[in-house]
Structure formats: C-alpha cells, structure tokens
SERO-4910 file (N, C-alpha, C, O; in steps of 0.05 Angstrom, whole numbers):
BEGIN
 pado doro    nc1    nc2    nc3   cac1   cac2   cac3    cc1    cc2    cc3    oc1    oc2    oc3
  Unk    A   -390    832   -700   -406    848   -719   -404    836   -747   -381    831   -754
  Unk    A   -427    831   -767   -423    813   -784   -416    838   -808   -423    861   -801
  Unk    A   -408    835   -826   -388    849   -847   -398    857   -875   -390    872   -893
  Unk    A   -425    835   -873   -439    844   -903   -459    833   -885   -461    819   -865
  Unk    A   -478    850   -907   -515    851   -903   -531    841   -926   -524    850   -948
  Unk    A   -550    826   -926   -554    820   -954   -581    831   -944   -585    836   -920
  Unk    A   -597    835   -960   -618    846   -956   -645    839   -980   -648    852  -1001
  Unk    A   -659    819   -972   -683    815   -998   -696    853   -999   -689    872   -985
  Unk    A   -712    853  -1019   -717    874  -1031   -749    873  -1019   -759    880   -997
  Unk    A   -760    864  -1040   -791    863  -1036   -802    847  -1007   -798    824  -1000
  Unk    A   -820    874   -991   -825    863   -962   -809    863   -932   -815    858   -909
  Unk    A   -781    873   -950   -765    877   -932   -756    916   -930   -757    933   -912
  Unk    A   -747    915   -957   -734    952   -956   -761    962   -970   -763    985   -961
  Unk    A   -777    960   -981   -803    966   -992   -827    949   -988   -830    928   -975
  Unk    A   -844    965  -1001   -873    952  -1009   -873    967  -1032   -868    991  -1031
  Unk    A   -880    953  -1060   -881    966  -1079   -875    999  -1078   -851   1002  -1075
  Unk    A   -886   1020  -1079   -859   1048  -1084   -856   1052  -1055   -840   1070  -1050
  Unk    A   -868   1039  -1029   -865   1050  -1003   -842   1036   -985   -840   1013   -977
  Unk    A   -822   1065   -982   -799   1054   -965   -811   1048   -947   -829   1063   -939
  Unk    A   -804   1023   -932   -816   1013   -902   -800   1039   -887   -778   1045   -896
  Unk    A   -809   1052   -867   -796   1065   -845   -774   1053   -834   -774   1031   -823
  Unk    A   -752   1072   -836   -721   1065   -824   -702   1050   -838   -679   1046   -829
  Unk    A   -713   1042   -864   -693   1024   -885   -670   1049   -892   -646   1048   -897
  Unk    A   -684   1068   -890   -656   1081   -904   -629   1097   -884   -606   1104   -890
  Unk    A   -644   1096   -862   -627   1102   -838   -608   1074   -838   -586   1072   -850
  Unk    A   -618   1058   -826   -609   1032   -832   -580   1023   -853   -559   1011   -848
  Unk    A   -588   1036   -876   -566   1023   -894   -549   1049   -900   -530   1047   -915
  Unk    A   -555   1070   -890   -534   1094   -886   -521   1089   -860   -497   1095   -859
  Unk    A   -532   1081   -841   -510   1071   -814   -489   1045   -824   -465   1045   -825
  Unk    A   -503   1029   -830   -477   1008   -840   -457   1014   -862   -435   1004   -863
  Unk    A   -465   1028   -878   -446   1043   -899   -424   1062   -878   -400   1065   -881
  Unk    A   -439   1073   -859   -415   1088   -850   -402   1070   -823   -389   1079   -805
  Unk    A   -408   1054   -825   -393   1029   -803   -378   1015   -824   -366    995   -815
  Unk    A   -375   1017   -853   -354   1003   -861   -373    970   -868   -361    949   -865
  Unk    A   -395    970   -875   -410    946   -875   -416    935   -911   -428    945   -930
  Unk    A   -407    919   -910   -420    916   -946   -445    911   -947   -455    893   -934
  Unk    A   -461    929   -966   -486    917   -970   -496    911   -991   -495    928  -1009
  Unk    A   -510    882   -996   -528    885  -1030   -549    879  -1023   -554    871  -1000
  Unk    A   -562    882  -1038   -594    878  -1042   -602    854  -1062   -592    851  -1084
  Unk    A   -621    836  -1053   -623    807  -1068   -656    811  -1074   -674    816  -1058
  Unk    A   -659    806  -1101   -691    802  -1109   -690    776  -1133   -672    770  -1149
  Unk    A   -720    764  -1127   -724    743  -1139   -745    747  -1164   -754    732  -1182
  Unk    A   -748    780  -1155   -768    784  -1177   -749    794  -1207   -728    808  -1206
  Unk    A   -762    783  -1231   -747    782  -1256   -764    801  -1275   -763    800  -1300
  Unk    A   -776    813  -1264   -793    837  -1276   -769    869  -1285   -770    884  -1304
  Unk    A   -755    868  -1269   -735    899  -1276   -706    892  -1269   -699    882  -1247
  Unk    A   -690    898  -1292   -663    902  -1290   -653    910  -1267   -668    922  -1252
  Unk    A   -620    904  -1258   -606    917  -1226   -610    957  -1231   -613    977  -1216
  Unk    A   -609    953  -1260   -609    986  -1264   -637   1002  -1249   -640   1023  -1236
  Unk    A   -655    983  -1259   -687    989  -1247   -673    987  -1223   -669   1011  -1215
  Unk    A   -663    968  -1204   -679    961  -1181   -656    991  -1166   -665   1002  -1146
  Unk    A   -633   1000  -1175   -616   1018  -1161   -634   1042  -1168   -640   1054  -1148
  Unk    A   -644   1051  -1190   -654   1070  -1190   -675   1077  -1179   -679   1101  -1175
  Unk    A   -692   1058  -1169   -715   1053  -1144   -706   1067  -1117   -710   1089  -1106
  Unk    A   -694   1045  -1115   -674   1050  -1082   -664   1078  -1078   -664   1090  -1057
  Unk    A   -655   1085  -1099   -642   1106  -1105   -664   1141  -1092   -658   1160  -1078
  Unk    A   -690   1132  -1109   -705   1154  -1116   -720   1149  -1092   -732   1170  -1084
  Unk    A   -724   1129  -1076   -740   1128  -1047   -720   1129  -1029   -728   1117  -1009
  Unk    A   -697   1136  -1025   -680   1153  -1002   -649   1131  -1005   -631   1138   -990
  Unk    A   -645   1113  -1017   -628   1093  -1010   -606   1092  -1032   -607   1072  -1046
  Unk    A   -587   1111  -1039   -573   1116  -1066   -549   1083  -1060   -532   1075  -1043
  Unk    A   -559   1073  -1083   -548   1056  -1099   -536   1049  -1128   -546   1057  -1149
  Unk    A   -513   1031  -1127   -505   1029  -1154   -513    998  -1160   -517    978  -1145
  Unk    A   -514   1000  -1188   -527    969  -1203   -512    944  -1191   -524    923  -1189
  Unk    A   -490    945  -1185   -467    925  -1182   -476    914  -1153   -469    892  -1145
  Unk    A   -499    935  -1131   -498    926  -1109   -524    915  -1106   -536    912  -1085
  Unk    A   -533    909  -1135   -571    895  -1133   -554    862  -1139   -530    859  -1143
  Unk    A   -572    844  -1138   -567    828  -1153   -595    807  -1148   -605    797  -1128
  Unk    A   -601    804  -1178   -645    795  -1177   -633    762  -1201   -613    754  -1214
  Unk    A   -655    756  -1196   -656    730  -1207   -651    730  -1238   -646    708  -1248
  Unk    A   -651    751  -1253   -653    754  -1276   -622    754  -1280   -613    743  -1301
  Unk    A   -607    763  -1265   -576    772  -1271   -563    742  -1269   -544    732  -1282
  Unk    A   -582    727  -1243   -563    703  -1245   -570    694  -1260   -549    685  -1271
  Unk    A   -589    686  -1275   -604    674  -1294   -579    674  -1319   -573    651  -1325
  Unk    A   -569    690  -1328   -563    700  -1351   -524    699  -1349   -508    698  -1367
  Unk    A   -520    699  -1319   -494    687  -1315   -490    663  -1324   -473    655  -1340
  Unk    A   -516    644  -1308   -515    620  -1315   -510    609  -1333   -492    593  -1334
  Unk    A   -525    617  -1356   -526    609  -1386   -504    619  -1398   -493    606  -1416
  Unk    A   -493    643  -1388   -472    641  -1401   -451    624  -1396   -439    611  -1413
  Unk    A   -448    624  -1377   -426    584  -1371   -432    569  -1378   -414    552  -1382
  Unk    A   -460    561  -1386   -470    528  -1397   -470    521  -1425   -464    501  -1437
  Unk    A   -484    555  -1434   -491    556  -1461   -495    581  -1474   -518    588  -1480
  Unk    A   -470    599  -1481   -461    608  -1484   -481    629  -1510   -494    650  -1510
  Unk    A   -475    607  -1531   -498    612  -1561   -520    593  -1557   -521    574  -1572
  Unk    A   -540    594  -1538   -566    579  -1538   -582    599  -1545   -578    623  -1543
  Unk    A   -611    583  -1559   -625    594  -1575   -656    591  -1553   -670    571  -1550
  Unk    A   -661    617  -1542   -677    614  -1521   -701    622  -1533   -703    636  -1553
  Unk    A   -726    610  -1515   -748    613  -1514   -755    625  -1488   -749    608  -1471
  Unk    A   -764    644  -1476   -774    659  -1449   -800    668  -1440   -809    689  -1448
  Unk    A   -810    656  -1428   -837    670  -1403   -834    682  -1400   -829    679  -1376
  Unk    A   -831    710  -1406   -816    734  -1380   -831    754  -1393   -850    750  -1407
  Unk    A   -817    779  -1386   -824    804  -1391   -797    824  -1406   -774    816  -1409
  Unk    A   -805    846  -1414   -789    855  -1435   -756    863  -1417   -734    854  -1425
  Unk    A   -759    875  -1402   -729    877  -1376   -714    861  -1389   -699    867  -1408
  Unk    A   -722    827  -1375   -709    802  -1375   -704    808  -1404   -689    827  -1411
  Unk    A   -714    792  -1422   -718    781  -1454   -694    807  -1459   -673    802  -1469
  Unk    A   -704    840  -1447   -664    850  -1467   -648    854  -1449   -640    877  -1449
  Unk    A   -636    834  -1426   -623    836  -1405   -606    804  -1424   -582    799  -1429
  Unk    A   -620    796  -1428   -621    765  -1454   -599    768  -1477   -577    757  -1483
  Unk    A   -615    790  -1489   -609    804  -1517   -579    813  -1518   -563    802  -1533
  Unk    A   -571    840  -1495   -542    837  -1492   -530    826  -1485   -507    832  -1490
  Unk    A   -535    800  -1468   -518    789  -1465   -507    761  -1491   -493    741  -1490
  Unk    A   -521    773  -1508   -516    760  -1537   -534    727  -1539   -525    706  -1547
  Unk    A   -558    732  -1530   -575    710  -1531   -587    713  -1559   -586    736  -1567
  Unk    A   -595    700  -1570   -613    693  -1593   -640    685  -1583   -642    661  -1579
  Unk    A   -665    702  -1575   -686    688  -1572   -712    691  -1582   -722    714  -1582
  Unk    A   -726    671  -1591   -742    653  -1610   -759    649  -1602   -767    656  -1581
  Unk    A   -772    632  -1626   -809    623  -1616   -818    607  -1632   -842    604  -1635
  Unk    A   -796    589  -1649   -797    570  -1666   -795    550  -1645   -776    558  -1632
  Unk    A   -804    527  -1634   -799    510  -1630   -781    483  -1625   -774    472  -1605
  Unk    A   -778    477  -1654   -756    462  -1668   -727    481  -1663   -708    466  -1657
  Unk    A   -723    503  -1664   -701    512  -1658   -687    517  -1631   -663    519  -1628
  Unk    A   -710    521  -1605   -712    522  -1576   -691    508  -1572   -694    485  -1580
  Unk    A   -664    514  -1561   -656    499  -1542   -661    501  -1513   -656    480  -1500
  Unk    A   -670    522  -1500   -673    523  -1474   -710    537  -1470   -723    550  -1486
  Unk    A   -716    530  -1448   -743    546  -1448   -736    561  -1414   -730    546  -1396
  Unk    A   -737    579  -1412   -728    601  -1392   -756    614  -1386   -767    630  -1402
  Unk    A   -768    607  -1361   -789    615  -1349   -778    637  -1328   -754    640  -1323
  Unk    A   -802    654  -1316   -802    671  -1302   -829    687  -1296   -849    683  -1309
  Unk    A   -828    705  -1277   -843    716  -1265   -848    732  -1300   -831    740  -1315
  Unk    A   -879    733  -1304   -895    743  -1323   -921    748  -1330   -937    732  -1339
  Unk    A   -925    770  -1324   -956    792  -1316   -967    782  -1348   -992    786  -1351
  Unk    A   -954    772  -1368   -973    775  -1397   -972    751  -1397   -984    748  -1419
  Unk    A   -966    726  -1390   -963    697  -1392   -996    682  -1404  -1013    679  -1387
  Unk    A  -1001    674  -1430  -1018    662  -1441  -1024    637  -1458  -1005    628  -1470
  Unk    A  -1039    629  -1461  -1030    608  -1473  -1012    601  -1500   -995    584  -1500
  Unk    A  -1018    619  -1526   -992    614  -1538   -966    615  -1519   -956    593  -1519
  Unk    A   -952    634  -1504   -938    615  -1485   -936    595  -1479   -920    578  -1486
  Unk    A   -954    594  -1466   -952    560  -1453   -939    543  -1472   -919    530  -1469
  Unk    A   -957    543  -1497   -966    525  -1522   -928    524  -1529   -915    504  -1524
  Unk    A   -918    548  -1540   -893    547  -1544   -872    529  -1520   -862    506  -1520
  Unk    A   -872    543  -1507   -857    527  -1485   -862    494  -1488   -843    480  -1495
  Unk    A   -884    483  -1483   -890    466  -1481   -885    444  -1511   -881    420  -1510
  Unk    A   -885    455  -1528   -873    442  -1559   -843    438  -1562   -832    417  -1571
  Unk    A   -829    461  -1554   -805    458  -1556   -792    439  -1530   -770    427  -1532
  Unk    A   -807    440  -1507   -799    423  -1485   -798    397  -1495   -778    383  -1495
  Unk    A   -830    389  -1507   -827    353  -1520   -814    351  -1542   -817    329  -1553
  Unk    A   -798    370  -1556   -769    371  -1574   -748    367  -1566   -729    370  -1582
  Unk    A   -743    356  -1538   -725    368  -1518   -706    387  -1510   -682    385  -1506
  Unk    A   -728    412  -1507   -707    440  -1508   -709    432  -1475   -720    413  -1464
  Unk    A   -692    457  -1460   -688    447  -1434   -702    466  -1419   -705    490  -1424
  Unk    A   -710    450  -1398   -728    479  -1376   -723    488  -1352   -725    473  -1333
  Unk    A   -714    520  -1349   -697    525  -1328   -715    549  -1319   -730    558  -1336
  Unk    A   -714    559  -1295   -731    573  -1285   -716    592  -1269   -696    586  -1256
  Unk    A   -730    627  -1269   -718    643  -1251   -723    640  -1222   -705    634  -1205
  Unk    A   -742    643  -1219   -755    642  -1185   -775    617  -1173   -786    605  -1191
  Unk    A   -783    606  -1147   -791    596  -1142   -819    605  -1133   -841    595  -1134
  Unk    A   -807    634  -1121   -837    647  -1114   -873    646  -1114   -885    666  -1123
  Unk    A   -882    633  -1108   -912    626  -1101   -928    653  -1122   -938    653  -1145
  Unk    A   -923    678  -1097   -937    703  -1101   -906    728  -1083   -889    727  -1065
  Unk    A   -918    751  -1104   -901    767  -1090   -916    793  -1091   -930    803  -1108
  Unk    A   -908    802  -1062   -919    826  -1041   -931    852  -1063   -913    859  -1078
  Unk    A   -950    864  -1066   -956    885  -1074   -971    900  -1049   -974    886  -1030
  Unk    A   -977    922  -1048   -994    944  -1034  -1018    936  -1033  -1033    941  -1052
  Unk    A  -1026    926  -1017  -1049    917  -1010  -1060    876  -1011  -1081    863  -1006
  Unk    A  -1031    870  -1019  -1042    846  -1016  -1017    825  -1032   -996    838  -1034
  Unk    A  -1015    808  -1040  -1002    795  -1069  -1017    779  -1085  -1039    768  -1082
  Unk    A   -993    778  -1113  -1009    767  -1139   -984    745  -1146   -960    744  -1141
  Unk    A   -999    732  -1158   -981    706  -1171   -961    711  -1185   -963    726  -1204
  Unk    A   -933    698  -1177   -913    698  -1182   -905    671  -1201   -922    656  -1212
  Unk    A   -883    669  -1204   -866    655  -1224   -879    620  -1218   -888    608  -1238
  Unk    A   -879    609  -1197   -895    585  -1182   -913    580  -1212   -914    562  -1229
  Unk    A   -924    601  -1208   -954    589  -1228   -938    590  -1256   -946    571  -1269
  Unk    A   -923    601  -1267   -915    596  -1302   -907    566  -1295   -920    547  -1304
  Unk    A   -876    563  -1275   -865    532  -1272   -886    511  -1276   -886    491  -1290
  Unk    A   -907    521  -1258   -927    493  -1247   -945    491  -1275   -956    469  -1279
  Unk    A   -949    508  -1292   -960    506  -1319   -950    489  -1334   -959    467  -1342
  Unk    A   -924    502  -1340   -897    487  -1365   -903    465  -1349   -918    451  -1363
  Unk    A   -898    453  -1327   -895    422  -1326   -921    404  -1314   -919    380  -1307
  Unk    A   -950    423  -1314   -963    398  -1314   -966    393  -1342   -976    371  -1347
  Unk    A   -961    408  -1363   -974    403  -1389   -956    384  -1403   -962    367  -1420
  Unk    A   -929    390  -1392   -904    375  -1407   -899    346  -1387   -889    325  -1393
  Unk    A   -906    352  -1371   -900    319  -1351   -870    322  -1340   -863    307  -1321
  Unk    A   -853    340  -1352   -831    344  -1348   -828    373  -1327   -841    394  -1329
  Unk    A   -803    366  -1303   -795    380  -1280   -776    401  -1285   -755    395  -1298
  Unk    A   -781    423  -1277   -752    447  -1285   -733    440  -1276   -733    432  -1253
  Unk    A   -708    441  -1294   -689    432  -1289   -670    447  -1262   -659    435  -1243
  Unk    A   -669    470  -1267   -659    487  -1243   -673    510  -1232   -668    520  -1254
  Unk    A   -682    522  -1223   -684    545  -1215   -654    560  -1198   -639    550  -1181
  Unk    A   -654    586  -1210   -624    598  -1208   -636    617  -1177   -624    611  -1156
  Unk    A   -655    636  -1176   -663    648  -1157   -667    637  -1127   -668    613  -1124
  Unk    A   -670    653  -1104   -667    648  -1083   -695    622  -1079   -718    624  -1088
  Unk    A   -684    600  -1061   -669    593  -1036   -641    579  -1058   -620    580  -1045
  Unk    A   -638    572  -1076   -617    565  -1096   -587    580  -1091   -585    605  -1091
  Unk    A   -560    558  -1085   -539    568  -1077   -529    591  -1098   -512    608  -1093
  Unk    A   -543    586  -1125   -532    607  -1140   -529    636  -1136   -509    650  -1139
  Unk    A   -549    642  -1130   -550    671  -1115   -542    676  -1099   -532    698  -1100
  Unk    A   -542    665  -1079   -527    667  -1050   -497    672  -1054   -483    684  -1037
  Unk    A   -488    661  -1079   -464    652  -1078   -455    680  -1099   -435    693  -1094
  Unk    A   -470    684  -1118   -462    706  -1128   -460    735  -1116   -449    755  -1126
  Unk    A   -478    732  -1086   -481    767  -1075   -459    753  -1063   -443    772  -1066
  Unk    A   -445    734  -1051   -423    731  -1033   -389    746  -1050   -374    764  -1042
  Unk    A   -389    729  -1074   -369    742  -1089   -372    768  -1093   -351    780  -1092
  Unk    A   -396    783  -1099   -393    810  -1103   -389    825  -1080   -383    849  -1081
  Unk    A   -391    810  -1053   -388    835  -1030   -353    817  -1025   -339    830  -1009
  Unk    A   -341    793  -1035   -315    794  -1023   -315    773  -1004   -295    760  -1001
  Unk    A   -337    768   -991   -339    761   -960   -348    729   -959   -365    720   -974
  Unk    A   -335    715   -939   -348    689   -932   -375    690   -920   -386    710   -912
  Unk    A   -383    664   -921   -416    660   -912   -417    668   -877   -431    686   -867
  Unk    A   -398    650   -863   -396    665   -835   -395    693   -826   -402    700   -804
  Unk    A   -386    713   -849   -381    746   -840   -409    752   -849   -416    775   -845
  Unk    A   -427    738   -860   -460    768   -865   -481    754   -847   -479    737   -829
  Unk    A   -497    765   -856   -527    767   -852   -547    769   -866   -553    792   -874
  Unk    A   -566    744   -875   -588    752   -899   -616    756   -887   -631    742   -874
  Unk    A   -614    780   -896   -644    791   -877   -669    785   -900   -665    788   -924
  Unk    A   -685    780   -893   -709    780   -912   -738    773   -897   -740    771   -873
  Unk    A   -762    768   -917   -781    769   -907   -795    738   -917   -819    736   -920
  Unk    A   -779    717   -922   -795    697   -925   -780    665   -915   -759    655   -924
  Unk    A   -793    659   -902   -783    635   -889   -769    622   -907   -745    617   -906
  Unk    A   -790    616   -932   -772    580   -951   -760    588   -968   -752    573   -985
  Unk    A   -754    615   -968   -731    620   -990   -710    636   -976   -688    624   -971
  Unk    A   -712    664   -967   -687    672   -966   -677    669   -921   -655    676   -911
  Unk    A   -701    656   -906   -682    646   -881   -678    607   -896   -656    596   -894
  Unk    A   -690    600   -902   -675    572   -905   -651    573   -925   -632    559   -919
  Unk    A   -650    590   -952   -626    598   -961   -606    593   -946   -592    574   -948
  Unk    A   -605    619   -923   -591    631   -912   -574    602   -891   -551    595   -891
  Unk    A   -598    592   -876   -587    568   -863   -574    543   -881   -559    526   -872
  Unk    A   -582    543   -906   -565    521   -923   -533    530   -929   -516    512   -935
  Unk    A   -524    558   -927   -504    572   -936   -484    575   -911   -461    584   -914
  Unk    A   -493    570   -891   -475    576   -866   -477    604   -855   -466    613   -835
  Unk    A   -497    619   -873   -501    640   -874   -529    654   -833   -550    644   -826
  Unk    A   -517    671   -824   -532    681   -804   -564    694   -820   -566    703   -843
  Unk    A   -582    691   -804   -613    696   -825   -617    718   -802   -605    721   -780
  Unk    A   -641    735   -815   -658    746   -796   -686    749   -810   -686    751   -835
  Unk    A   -704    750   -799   -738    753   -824   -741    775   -810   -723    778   -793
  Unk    A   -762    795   -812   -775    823   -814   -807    817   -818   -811    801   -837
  Unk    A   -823    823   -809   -846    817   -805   -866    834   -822   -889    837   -815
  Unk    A   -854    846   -848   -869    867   -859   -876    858   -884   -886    874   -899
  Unk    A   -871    829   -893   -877    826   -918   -890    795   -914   -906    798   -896
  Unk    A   -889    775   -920   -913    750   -933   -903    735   -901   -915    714   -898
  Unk    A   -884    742   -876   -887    721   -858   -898    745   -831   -895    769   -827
  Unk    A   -910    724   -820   -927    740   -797   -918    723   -767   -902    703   -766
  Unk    A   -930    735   -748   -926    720   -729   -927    697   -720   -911    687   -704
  Unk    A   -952    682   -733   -964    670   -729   -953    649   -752   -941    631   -742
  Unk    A   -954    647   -775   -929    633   -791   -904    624   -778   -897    600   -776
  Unk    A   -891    648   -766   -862    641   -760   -864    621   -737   -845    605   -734
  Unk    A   -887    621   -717   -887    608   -693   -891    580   -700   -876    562   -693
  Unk    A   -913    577   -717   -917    547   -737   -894    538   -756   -895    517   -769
  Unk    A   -882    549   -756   -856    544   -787   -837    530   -771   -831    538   -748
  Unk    A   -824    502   -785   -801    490   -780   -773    494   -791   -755    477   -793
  Unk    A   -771    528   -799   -745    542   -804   -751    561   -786   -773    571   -779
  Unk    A   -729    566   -780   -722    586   -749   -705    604   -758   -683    593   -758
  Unk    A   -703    625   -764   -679    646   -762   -663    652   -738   -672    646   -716
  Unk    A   -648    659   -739   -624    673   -718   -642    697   -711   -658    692   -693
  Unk    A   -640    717   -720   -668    733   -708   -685    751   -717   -679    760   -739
  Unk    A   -705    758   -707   -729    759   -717   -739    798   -712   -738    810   -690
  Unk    A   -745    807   -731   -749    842   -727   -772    848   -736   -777    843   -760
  Unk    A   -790    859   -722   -812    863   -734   -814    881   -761   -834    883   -776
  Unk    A   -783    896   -765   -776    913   -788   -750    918   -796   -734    917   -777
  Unk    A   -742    923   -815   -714    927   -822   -703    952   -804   -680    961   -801
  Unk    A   -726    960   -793   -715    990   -771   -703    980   -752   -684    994   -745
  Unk    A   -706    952   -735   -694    939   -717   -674    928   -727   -670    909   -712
  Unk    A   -649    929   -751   -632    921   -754   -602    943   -741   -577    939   -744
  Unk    A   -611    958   -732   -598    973   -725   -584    971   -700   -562    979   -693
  Unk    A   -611    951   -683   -591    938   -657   -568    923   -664   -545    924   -654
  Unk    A   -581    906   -691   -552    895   -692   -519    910   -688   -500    904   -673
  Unk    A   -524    932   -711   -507    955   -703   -487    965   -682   -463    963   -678
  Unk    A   -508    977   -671   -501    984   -642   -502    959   -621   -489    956   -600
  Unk    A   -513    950   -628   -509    924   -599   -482    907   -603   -475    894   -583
  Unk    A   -467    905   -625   -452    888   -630   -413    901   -646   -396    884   -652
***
C-alpha cells in the first residue's frame, strides 16, 4: 500500500467549482488509513490558501501546507538563487503578492529587471510582452511557472501559460531558462519533502500524460491518470507514456485502498 498520494488538482479532484464524484470519499478513506495526502497544481492563478479553501468548501477540508501549485515553487526557488531580485511578472495579482511577501521587489522598468517570471495570465498584453521582452535583451533572466498548453475549464479549455512562454521567446529569440512547475523535479520534489516520504512509497495521480504521469515516471515515482480531464481514451492508447494505472476517475482510487 503506497503511503502518500499526490494528487493533481484541475481534471482530477475538480472541474472548475465541480467536485468530480467520489473525490471526497476518496481522500477521507486514506486520511483514515493513515495515508499522506497533497494536492499538486500548475495553475499560478490562486494562492495554496485559495486552493485549501476550494477543497475545503466543495467537501474536501484542507490545510495550505497540503496544496502545493507552481506559484509556491516558483518563489522558493528564487528565494535560493536570488534572494533580493528585482522582478518583472506575467502573472496575475495572487502570484505578483505571493512575490511581494516573500520580499520581492517587482518592477516594470526594464533596465532594472533582473528576472522576467512568466505565468499563467488571463490579462497578458502587449505592453507585457513589450516589457518582458526589453528587459530580456538587457539580459534580465527568463524563468517560467508552468508548461501547460491549456487548462480544463467547464465546458472545454483556454490557453494556459504555453502561450505567454512561446510569446516571450519568439520575440526575444531567447529560451526559458527553467520552468519550476510540473513535469519539473522541482515540484515533485517539494510535495515529497512536505509529505516526509520517498519517491517509491506514493502515487501521483493526475490527469495528463506529459506532465504529471511522465513526472511521475522520471521520479521513480508510481503514476496513475483518471480520465476526467484533457486525456481520453483514445490519447492514452496513442501516447508513448504509460502509467501504472489507469481510472476512469479519482472514484476508482479507492481499489487501490482496499485492494492493497
């Protein structure tokens, strides 16, 4: 029986405000089996506080400490590299004062940019761009939250973080230097320390092949996908990443449970 659960967020325990059926049975049985669980999102739109208070208010009571989204690693990061950097950000207001306390200085001068910090961003326009892109051929540095293409809404999805990256660098000629968010060991590595546990004791359940089951197989980590968010049948049968196994919903995690 594996010992921690990681669990992507979007597509997997929801659809935008709709609990998928049985997510919350689900992570009240492994809580009372003694199971660690966190929750992993790549979206950089809402604080761990947002994302527990979500979970929270659609049946699944959580504390902040047990989210952990691209924005948090984001901001770990920098604080080990560069501690007093003077940032420039794509993002949205969450992120930018998730930034703020953690004692960032961030800007829109150019000449002063040392880093340019992209992310998932619903208001992304061209003065953006234009900024980013000035301070990049200044050589400020360009690091990115998520890799994400598009991410799952109610009724369909809309462009994710993919499109700010693929902006900043066709205009700049220049490649993001890291992305911190999932399939990236950073995250992986940060829900591992927070639950305690080696890569052999969990399970990263999620709903997308090239990020969080190939993650999962780069980490030593056991995968499972769920069929309720951007991979379908018919994907997974064509796809040259394979999970350990496959549920049509996070409701079927429960065999794991009991079967094991």
């Amino acid at each position: 029986m594996f010992k921690g659960f990681i669990f992507d967020l979007d597509g997997t325990v929801y659809r935008s405000d709709q609990l998928i059926p049985g997510a919350d049975g689900v992570i009240r049985l492994l809580r009372e089996n003694k199971r660690r669980v966190v929750f992993l999102s790549n979206k950089p739109i809402q604080t761990r506080e947002d994302y527990a208070s979500k979970l929270t208010r659609l049946g699944i009571p959580t504390q902040p400490d047990e989210v952990i989204n691209s924005t948090f690693v984001m901001t770990n990061y920098l604080k080990k590299i560069a501690p007093q950097a003077r940032l420039f950000v794509v993002g949205e207001t969450p992120f930018i004062e998730e930034l703020k306390r953690a004692g960032f200085k961030i800007i829109d001068e150019p000449k002063e940019i040392e880093y340019v910090v992209a992310a998932f961003d619903r208001t992304f326009d061209y003065q953006k761009l234009n900024i980013a892109f000035q301070a990049i051929k200044l050589g400020a540095h360009f690091v990115a939250t998520n890799p994400d293409r598009t991410c799952p809404v109610e009724g369909g999805e809309i462009p994710d973080c993919a499109g700010m990256i693929a902006a900043i660098e066709a205009v700049t000629g220049k490649k993001v230097e890291i992305i911190v968010g999932k399939p990236s060991p950073l995250i992986i590595q940060t829900a591992l320390e927070v639950m305690g546990l080696k890569p052999e004791d969990c399970i990263l359940i999620g709903d997308r092949l090239e990020t969080d089951i190939e993650m999962g197989k780069d980490f030593g980590i056991a995968t499972g996908i769920v069929l309720t968010g951007v991979t379908d049948e018919k994907t997974l049968k064509e796809s040259s990443i394979h999970p350990d196994f496959v549920f049509q919903s996070i409701a079927d995690v429960q065999d794991l449970i009991i079967g094991r």
